[in-house]
N, CA, C and O of each residue as an XYZ file, in Angstrom:
412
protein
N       1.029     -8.075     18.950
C      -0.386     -8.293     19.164
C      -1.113     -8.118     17.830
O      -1.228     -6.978     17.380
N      -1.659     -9.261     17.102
C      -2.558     -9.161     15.964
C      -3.953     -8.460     16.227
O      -4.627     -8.556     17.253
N      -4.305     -7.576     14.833
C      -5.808     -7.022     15.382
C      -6.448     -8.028     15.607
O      -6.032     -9.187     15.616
N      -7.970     -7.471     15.887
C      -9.068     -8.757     16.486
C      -9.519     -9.017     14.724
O      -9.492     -8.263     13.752
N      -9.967    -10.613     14.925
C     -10.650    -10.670     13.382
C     -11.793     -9.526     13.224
O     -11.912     -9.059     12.092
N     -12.663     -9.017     14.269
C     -13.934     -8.431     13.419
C     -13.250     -7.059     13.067
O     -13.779     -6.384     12.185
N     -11.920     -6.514     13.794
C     -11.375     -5.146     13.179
C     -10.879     -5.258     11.770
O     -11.024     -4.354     10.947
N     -10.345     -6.290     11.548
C      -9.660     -6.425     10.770
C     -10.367     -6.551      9.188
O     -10.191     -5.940      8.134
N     -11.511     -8.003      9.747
C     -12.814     -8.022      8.959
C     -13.577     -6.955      8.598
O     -13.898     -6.944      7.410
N     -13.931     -6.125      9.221
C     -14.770     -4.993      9.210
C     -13.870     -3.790      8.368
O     -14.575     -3.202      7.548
N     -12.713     -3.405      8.410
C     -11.101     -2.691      7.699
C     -11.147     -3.252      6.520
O     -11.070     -2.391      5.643
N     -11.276     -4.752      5.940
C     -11.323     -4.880      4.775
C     -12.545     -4.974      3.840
O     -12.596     -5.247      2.640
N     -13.670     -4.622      4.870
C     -15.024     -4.716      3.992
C     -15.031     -3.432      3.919
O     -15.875     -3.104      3.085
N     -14.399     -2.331      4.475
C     -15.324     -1.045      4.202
C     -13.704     -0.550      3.053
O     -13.727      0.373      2.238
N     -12.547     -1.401      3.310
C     -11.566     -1.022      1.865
C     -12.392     -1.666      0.626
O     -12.157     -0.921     -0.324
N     -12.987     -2.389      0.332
C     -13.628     -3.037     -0.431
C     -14.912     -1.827     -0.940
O     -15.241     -1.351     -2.027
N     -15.360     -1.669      0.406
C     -16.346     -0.769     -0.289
C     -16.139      0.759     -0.740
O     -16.870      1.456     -1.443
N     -15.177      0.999     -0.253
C     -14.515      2.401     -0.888
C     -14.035      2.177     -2.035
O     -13.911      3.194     -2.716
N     -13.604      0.888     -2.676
C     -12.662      0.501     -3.593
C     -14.371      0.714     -4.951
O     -14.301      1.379     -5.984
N     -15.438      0.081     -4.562
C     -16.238     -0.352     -5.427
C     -17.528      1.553     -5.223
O     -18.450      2.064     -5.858
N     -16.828      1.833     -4.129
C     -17.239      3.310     -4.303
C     -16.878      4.238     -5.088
O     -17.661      4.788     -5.863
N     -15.477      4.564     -4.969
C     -14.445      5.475     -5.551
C     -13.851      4.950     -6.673
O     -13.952      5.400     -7.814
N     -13.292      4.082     -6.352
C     -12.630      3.253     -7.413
C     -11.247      4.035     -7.419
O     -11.214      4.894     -6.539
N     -10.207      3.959     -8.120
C      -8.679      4.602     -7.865
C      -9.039      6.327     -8.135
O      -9.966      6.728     -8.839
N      -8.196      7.076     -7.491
C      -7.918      8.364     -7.826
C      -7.327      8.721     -9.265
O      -6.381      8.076     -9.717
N      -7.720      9.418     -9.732
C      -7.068      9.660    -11.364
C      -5.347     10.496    -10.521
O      -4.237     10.097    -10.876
N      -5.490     11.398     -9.659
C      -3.950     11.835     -9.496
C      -3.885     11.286     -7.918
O      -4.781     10.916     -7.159
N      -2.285     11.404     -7.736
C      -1.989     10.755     -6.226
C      -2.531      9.725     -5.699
O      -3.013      9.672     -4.567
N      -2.467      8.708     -6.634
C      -2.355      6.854     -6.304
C      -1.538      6.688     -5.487
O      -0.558      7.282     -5.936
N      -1.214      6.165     -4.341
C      -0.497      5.699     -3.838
C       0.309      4.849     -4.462
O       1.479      5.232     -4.447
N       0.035      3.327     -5.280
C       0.726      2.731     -6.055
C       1.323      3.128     -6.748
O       2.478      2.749     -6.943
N       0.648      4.191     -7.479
C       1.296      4.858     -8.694
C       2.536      6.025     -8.493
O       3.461      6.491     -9.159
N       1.932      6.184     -7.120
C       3.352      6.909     -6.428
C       4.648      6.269     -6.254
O       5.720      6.855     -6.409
N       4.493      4.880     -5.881
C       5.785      3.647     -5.560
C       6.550      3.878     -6.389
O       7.692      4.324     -6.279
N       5.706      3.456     -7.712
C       6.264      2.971     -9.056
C       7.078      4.493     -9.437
O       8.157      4.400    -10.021
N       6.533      5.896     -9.093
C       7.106      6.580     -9.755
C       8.928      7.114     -8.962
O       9.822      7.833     -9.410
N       8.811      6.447     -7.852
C       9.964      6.863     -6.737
C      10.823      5.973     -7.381
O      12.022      6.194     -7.556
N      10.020      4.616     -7.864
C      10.909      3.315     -8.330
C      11.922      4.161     -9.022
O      13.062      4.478     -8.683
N      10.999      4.531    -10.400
C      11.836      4.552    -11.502
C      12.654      6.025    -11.084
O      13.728      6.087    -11.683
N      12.433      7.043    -10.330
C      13.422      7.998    -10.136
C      14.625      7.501     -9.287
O      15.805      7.820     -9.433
N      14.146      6.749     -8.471
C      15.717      6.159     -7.946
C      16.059      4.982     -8.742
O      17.134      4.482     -8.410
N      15.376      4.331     -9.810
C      16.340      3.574    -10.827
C      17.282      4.319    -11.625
O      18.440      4.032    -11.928
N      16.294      5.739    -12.029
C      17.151      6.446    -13.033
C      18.624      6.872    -12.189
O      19.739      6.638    -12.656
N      18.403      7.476    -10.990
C      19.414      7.889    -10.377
C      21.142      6.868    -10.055
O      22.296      7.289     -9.972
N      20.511      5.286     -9.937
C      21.785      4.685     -9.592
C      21.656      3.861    -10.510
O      22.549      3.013    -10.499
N      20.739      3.724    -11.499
C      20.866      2.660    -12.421
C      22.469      2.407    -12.865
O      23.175      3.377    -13.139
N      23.008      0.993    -12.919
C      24.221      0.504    -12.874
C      24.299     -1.020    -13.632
O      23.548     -1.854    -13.127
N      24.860     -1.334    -14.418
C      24.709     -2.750    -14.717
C      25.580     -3.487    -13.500
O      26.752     -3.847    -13.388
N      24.620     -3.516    -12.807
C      25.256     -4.253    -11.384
C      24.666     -4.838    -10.955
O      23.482     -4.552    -11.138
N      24.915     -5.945    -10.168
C      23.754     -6.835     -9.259
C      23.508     -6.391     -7.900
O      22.436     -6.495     -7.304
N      24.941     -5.721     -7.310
C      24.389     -5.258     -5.819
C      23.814     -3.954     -6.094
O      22.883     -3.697     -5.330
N      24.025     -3.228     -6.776
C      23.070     -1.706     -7.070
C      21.634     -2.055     -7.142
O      20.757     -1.288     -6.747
N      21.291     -3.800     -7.902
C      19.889     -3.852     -8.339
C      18.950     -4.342     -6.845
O      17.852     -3.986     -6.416
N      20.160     -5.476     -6.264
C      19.777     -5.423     -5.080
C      19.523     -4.163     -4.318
O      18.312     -4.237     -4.112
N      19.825     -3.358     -3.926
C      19.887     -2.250     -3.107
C      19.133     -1.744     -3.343
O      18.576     -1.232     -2.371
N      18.493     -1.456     -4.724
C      17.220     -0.954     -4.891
C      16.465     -1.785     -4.568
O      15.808     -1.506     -3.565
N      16.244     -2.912     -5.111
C      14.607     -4.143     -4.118
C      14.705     -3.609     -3.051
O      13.835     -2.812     -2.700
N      15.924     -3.933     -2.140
C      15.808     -3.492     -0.617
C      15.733     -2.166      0.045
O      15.624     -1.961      1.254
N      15.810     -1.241     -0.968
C      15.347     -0.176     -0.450
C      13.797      0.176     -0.670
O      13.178      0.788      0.200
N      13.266     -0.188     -1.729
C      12.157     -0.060     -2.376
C      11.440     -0.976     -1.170
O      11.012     -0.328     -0.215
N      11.288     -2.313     -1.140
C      10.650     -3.468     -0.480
C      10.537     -3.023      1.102
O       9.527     -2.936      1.800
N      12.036     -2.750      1.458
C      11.991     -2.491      3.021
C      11.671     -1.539      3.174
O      11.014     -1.339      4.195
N      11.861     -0.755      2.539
C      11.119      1.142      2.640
C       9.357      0.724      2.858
O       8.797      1.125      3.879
N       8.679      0.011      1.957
C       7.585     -0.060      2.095
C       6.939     -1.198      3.612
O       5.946     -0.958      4.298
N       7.821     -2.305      3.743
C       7.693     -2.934      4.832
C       7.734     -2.423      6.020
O       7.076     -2.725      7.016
N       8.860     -1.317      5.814
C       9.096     -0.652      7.254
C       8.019      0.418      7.326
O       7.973      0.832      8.484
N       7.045      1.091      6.468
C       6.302      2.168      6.463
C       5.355      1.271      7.296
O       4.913      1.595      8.398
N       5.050     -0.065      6.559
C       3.729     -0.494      6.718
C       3.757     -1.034      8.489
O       2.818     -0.812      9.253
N       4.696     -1.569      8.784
C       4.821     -1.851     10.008
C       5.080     -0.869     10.938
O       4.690     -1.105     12.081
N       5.596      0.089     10.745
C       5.656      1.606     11.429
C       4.266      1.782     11.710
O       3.944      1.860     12.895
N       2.992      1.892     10.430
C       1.649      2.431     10.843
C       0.792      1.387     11.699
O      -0.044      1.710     12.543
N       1.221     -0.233     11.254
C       0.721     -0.901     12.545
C       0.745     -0.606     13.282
O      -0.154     -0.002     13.867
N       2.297     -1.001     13.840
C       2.438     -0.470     15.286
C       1.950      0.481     15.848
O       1.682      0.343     17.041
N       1.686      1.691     15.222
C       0.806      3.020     15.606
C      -0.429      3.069     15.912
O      -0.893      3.961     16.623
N      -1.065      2.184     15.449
C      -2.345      2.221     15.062
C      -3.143      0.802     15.654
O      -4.372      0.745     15.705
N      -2.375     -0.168     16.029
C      -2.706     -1.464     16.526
C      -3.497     -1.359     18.007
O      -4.240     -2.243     18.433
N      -3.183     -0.073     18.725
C      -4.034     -0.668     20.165
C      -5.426      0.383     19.664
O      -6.103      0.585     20.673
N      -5.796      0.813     18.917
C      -6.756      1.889     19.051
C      -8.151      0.806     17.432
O      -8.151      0.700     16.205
N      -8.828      0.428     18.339
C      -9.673     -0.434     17.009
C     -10.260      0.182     16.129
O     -10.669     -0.461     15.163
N     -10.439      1.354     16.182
C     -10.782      2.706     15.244
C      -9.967      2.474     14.335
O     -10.068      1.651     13.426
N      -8.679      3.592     14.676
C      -7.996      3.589     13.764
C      -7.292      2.451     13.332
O      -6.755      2.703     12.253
N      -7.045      1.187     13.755
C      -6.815     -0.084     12.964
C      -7.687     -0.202     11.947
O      -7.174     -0.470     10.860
N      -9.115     -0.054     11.989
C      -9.942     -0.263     11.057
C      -9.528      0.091      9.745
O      -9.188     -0.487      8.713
N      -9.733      1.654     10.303
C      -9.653      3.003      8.809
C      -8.437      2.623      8.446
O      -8.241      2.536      7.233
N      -7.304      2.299      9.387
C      -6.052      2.181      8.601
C      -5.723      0.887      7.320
O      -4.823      0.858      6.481
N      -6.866     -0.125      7.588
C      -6.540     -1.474      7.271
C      -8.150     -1.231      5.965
O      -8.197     -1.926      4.951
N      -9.328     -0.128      6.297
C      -9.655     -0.226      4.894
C      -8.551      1.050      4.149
O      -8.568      0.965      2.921
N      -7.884      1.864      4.537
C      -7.269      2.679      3.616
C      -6.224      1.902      2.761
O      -5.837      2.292      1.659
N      -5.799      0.736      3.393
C      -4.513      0.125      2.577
C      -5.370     -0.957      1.893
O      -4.703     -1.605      1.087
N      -6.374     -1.252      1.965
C      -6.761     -2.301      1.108
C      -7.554     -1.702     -0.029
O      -7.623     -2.264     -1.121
N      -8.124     -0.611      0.224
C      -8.940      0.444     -0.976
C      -7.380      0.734     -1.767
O      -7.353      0.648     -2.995
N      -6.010      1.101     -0.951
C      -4.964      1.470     -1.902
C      -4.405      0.294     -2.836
O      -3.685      0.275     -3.834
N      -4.962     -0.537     -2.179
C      -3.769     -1.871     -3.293
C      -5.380     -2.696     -3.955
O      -5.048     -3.663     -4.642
N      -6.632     -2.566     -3.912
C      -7.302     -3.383     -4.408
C      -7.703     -3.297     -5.743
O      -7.820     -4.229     -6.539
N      -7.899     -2.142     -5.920
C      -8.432     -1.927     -7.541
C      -8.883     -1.847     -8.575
O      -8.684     -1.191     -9.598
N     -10.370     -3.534     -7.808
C     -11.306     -3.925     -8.195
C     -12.003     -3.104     -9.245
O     -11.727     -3.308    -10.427
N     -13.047     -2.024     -8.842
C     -13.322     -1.267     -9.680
C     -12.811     -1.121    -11.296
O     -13.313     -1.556    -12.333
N     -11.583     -0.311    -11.045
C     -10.829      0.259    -12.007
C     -10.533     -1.380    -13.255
O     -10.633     -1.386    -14.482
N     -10.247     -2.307    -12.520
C      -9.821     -3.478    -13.178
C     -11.066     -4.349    -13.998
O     -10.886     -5.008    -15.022
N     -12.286     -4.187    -13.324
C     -13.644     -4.022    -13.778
C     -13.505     -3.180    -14.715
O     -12.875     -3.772    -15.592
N     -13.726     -2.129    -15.050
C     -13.683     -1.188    -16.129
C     -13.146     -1.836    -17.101
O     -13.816     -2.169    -18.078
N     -11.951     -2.092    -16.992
C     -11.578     -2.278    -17.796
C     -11.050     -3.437    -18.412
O     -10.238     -3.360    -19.334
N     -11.567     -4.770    -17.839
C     -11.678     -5.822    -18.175
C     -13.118     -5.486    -19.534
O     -13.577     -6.421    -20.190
């Protein structure tokens, strides 16, 4: 079951406006968290290998696919929390602000 457009609409205007509110956190980015798991589990199995490099995309990629679809599903019958959940992930990946700055 897809959210309704105005939840969904309404989830990415108020990530937008948190984004042009707050703008990124200086500590505990979420993104910046990815990237840092990346490189500790690169350092850990790094291998001149192709299925090791695979295994990391797919752990990295599906780790995050499966989070993100885990909190759908959680969060999909309640239009509240679809909202907050859908501006929290779009304030986490948008960046606007920060990219402003510093353009």
């Amino acid at each position: 079951m897809a959210l309704p457009g105005r939840v969904l609409a309404a989830g990415l205007a108020l990530g937008w406006l948190a984004d042009q509110a707050l703008g990124d956190p200086r500590r505990f980015h979420p993104v910046a968290g990815f990237g840092h798991l990346a490189l500790r589990l690169e350092a850990a199995w790094f291998s001149d290998s192709k299925a090791r490099g695979v295994a990391h995309e797919v752990v990295l990629v599906g780790g995050a696919l499966g989070a993100g679809l885990l909190a759908e599903r959680a969060i999909r019958s309640h239009p509240v929390l679809a909202m907050v959940g859908t501006a929290a992930a779009t304030w986490a990946v948008l960046g606007g602000r920060s990219l402003a700055r510093e353009a």
